[in-house]
Backbone bond lengths (Angstrom), bond angles and torsions (degrees), N, CA, C in turn:
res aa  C-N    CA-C-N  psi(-1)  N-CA   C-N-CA  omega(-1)  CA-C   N-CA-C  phi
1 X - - - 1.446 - - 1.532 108.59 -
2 X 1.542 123.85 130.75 1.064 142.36 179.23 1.846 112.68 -64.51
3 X 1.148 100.58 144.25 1.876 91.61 174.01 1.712 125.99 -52.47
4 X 2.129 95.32 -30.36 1.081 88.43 -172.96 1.341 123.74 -121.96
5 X 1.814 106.27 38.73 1.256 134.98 149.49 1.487 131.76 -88.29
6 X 1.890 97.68 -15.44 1.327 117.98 177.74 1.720 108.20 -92.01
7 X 1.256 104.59 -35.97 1.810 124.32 157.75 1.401 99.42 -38.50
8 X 1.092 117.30 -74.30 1.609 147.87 -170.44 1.796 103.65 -40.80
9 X 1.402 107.64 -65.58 1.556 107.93 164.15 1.325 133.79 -64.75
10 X 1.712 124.23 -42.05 1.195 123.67 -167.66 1.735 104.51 -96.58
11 X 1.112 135.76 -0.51 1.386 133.41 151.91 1.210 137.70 -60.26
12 X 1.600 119.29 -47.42 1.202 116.77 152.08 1.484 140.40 -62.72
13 X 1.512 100.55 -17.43 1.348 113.50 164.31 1.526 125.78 -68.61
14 X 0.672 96.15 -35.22 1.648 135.10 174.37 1.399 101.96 -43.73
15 X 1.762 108.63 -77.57 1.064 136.19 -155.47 2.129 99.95 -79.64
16 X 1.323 106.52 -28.63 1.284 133.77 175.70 1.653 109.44 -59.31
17 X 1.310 119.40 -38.61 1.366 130.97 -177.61 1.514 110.31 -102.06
18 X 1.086 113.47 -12.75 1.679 100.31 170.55 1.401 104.13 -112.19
19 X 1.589 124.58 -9.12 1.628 110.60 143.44 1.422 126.87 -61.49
20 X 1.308 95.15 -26.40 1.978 101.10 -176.18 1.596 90.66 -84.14
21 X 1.276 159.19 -30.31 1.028 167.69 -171.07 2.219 98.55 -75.58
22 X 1.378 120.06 -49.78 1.239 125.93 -166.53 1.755 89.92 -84.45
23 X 1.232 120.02 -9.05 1.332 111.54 -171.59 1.600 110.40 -81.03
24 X 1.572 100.76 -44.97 1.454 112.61 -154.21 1.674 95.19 -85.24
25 X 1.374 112.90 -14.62 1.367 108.38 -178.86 1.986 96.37 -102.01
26 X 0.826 138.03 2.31 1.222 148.56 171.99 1.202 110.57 54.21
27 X 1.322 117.13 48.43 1.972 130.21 159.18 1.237 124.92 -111.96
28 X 1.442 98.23 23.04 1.752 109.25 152.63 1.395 126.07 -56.95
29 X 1.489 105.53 110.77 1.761 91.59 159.07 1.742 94.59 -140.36
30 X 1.361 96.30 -152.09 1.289 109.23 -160.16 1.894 100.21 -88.08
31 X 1.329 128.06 -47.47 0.989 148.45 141.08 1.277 112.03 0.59
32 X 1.298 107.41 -53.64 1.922 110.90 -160.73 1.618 92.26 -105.00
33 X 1.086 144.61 -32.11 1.511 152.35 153.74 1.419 105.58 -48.71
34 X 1.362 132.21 -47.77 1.306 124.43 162.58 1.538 127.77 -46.66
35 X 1.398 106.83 -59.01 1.512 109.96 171.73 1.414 101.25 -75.51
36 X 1.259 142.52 -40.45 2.018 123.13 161.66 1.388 96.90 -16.85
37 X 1.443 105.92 -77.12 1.715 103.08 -150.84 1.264 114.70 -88.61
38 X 1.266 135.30 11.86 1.350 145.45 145.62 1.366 108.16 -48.30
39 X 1.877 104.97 -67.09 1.545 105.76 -173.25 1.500 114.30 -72.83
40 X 0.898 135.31 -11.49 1.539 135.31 166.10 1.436 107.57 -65.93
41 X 1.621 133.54 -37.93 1.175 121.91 -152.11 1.659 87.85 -114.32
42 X 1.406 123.79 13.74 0.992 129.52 168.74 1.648 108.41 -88.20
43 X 0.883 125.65 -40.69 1.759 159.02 -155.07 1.009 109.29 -83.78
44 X 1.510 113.27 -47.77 1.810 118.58 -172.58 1.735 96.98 -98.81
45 X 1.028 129.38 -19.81 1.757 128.89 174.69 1.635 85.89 -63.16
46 X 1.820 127.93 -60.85 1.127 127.86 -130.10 1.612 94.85 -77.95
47 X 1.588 108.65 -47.07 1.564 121.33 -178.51 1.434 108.57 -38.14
48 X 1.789 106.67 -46.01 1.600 118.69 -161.83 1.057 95.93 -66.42
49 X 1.541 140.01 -60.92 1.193 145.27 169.79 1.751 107.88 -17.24
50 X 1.185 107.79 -97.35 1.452 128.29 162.87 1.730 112.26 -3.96
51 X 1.360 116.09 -48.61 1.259 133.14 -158.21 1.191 108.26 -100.32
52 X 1.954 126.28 -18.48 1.461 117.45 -175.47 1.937 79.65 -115.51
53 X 1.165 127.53 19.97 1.789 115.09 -178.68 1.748 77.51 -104.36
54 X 1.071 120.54 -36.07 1.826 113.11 177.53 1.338 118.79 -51.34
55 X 1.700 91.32 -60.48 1.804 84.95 -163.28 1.987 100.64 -82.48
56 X 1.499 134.38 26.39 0.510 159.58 171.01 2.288 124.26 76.72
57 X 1.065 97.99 169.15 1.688 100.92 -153.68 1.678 105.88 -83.43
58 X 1.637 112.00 -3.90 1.794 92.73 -179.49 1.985 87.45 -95.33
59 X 0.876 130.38 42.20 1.306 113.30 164.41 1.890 98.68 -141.16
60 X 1.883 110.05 38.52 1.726 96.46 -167.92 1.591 81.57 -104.45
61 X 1.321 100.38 136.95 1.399 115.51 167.30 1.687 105.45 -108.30
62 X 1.025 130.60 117.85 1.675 150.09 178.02 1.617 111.04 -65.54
63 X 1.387 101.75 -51.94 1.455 121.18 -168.14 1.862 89.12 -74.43
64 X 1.083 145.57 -54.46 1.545 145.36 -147.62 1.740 90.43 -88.61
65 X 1.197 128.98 -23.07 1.519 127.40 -162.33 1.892 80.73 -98.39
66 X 1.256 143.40 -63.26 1.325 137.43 158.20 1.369 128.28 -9.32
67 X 1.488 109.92 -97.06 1.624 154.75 161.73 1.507 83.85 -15.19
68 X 1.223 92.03 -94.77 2.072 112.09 -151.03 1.749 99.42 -60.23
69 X 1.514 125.50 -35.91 1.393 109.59 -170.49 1.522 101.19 -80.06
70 X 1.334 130.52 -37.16 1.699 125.35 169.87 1.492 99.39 -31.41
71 X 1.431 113.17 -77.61 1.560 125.57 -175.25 0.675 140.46 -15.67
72 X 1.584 111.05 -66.60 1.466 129.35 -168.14 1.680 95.04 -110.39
73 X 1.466 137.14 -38.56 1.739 107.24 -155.76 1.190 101.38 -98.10
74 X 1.381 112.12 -41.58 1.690 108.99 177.40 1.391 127.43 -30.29
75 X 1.435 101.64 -70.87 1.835 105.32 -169.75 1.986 96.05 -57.95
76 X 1.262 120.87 -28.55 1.535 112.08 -142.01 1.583 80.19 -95.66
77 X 1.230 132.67 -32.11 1.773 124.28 167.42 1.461 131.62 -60.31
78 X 1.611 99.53 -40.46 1.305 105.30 -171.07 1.745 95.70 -71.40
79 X 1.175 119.75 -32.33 1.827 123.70 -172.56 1.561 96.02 -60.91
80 X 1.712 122.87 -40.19 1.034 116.67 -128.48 1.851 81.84 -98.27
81 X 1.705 107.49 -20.90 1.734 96.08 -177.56 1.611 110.87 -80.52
82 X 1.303 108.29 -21.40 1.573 115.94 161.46 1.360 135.60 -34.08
83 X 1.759 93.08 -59.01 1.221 129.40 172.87 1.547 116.58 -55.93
84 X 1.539 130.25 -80.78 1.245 156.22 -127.06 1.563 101.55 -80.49
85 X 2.137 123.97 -34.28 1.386 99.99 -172.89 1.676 90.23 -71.15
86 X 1.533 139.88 -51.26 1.415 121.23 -174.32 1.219 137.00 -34.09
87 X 1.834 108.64 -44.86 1.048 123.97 148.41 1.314 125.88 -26.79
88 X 1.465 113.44 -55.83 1.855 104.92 -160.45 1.601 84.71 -107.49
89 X 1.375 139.75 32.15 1.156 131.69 170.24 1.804 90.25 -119.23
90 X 1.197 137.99 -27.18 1.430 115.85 170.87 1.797 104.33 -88.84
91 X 1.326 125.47 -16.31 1.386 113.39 169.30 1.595 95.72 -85.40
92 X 1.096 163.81 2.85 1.439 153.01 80.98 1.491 115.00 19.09
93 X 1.800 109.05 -75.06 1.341 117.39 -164.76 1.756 98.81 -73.92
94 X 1.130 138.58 -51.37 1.278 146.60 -147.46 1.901 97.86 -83.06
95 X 1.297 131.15 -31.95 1.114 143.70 177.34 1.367 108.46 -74.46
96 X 1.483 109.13 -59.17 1.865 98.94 168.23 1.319 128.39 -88.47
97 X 1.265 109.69 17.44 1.913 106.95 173.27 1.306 110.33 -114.71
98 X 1.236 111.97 -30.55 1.425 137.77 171.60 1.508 125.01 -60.80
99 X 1.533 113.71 -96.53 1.245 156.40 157.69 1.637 106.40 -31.77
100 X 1.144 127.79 -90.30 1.406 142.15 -173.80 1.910 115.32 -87.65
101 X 1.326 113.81 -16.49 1.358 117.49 168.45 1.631 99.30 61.20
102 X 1.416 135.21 32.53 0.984 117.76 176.84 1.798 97.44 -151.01
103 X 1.012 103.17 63.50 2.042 108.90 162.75 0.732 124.34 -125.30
104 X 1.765 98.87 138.63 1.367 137.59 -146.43 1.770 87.14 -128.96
105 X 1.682 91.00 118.02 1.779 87.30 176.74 1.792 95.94 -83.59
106 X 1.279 94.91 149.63 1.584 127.64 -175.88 1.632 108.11 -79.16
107 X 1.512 115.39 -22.51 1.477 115.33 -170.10 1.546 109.59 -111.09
C-alpha cells in the first residue's frame, strides 16, 4: 500500500469521527461539513504532491492528480463521511449489547 492510498483511507476516517463527534454534541450543520471536505480534498491534493516529488518530478502529471482525483475520491468520500458516524454508532450498538452486555445509548 502506497502512502497516498493510506492518505486516501485514514482521512476520511478522520474526518468521519469528528462528524460523529459534531453529531453527539449537536453542532452539525452544513457550514462545518463544508470546510470537513474542503480540508480533506486539501490533504489528499497536498499528500499527492508530496508522494509524486518522491518518486520523482519528470514523471508529475498535473492533469491525472486533477482529472482522476475529482472523479473517483470526491463523490466516494463525501458518501463515505455521511456514511461512517452511523456506521461506528451501530458497531457501537452491536459491541455493547452483544459483546460486553453493558450498553448505554449515548443519545
Amino acid at each position: 500500500m502506497s502512502f497516498l492510498q493510506l492518505c486516501i483511507l485514514l482521512i476520511p476516517g478522520l474526518l468521519a469521527a469528528e462528524l460523529y463527534e459534531k453529531l453527539q454534541k449537536q453542532i452539525y450543520n452544513l457550514h462545518l461539513f463544508i470546510i470537513d471536505t474542503a480540508r480533506f480534498t486539501f490533504l489528499i491534493l497536498f499528500f499527492n504532491v508530496i508522494v509524486e516529488y518522491i518518486r520523482g518530478w519528470y514523471d508529475f502529471d498535473y492533469q491525472r492528480i486533477s482529472v482522476q482525483f475529482l472523479i473517483k475520491y470526491i463523490p466516494l468520500n463525501i458518501v463515505f463521511i455521511f456514511i461512517a458516524p452511523y456506521f461506528y454508532k451501530l458497531i457501537d450498538y452491536f459491541w455493547g449489547r452483544f459483546i460486553t452486555g453493558k450498553y448505554k445509548s449515548k443519545f
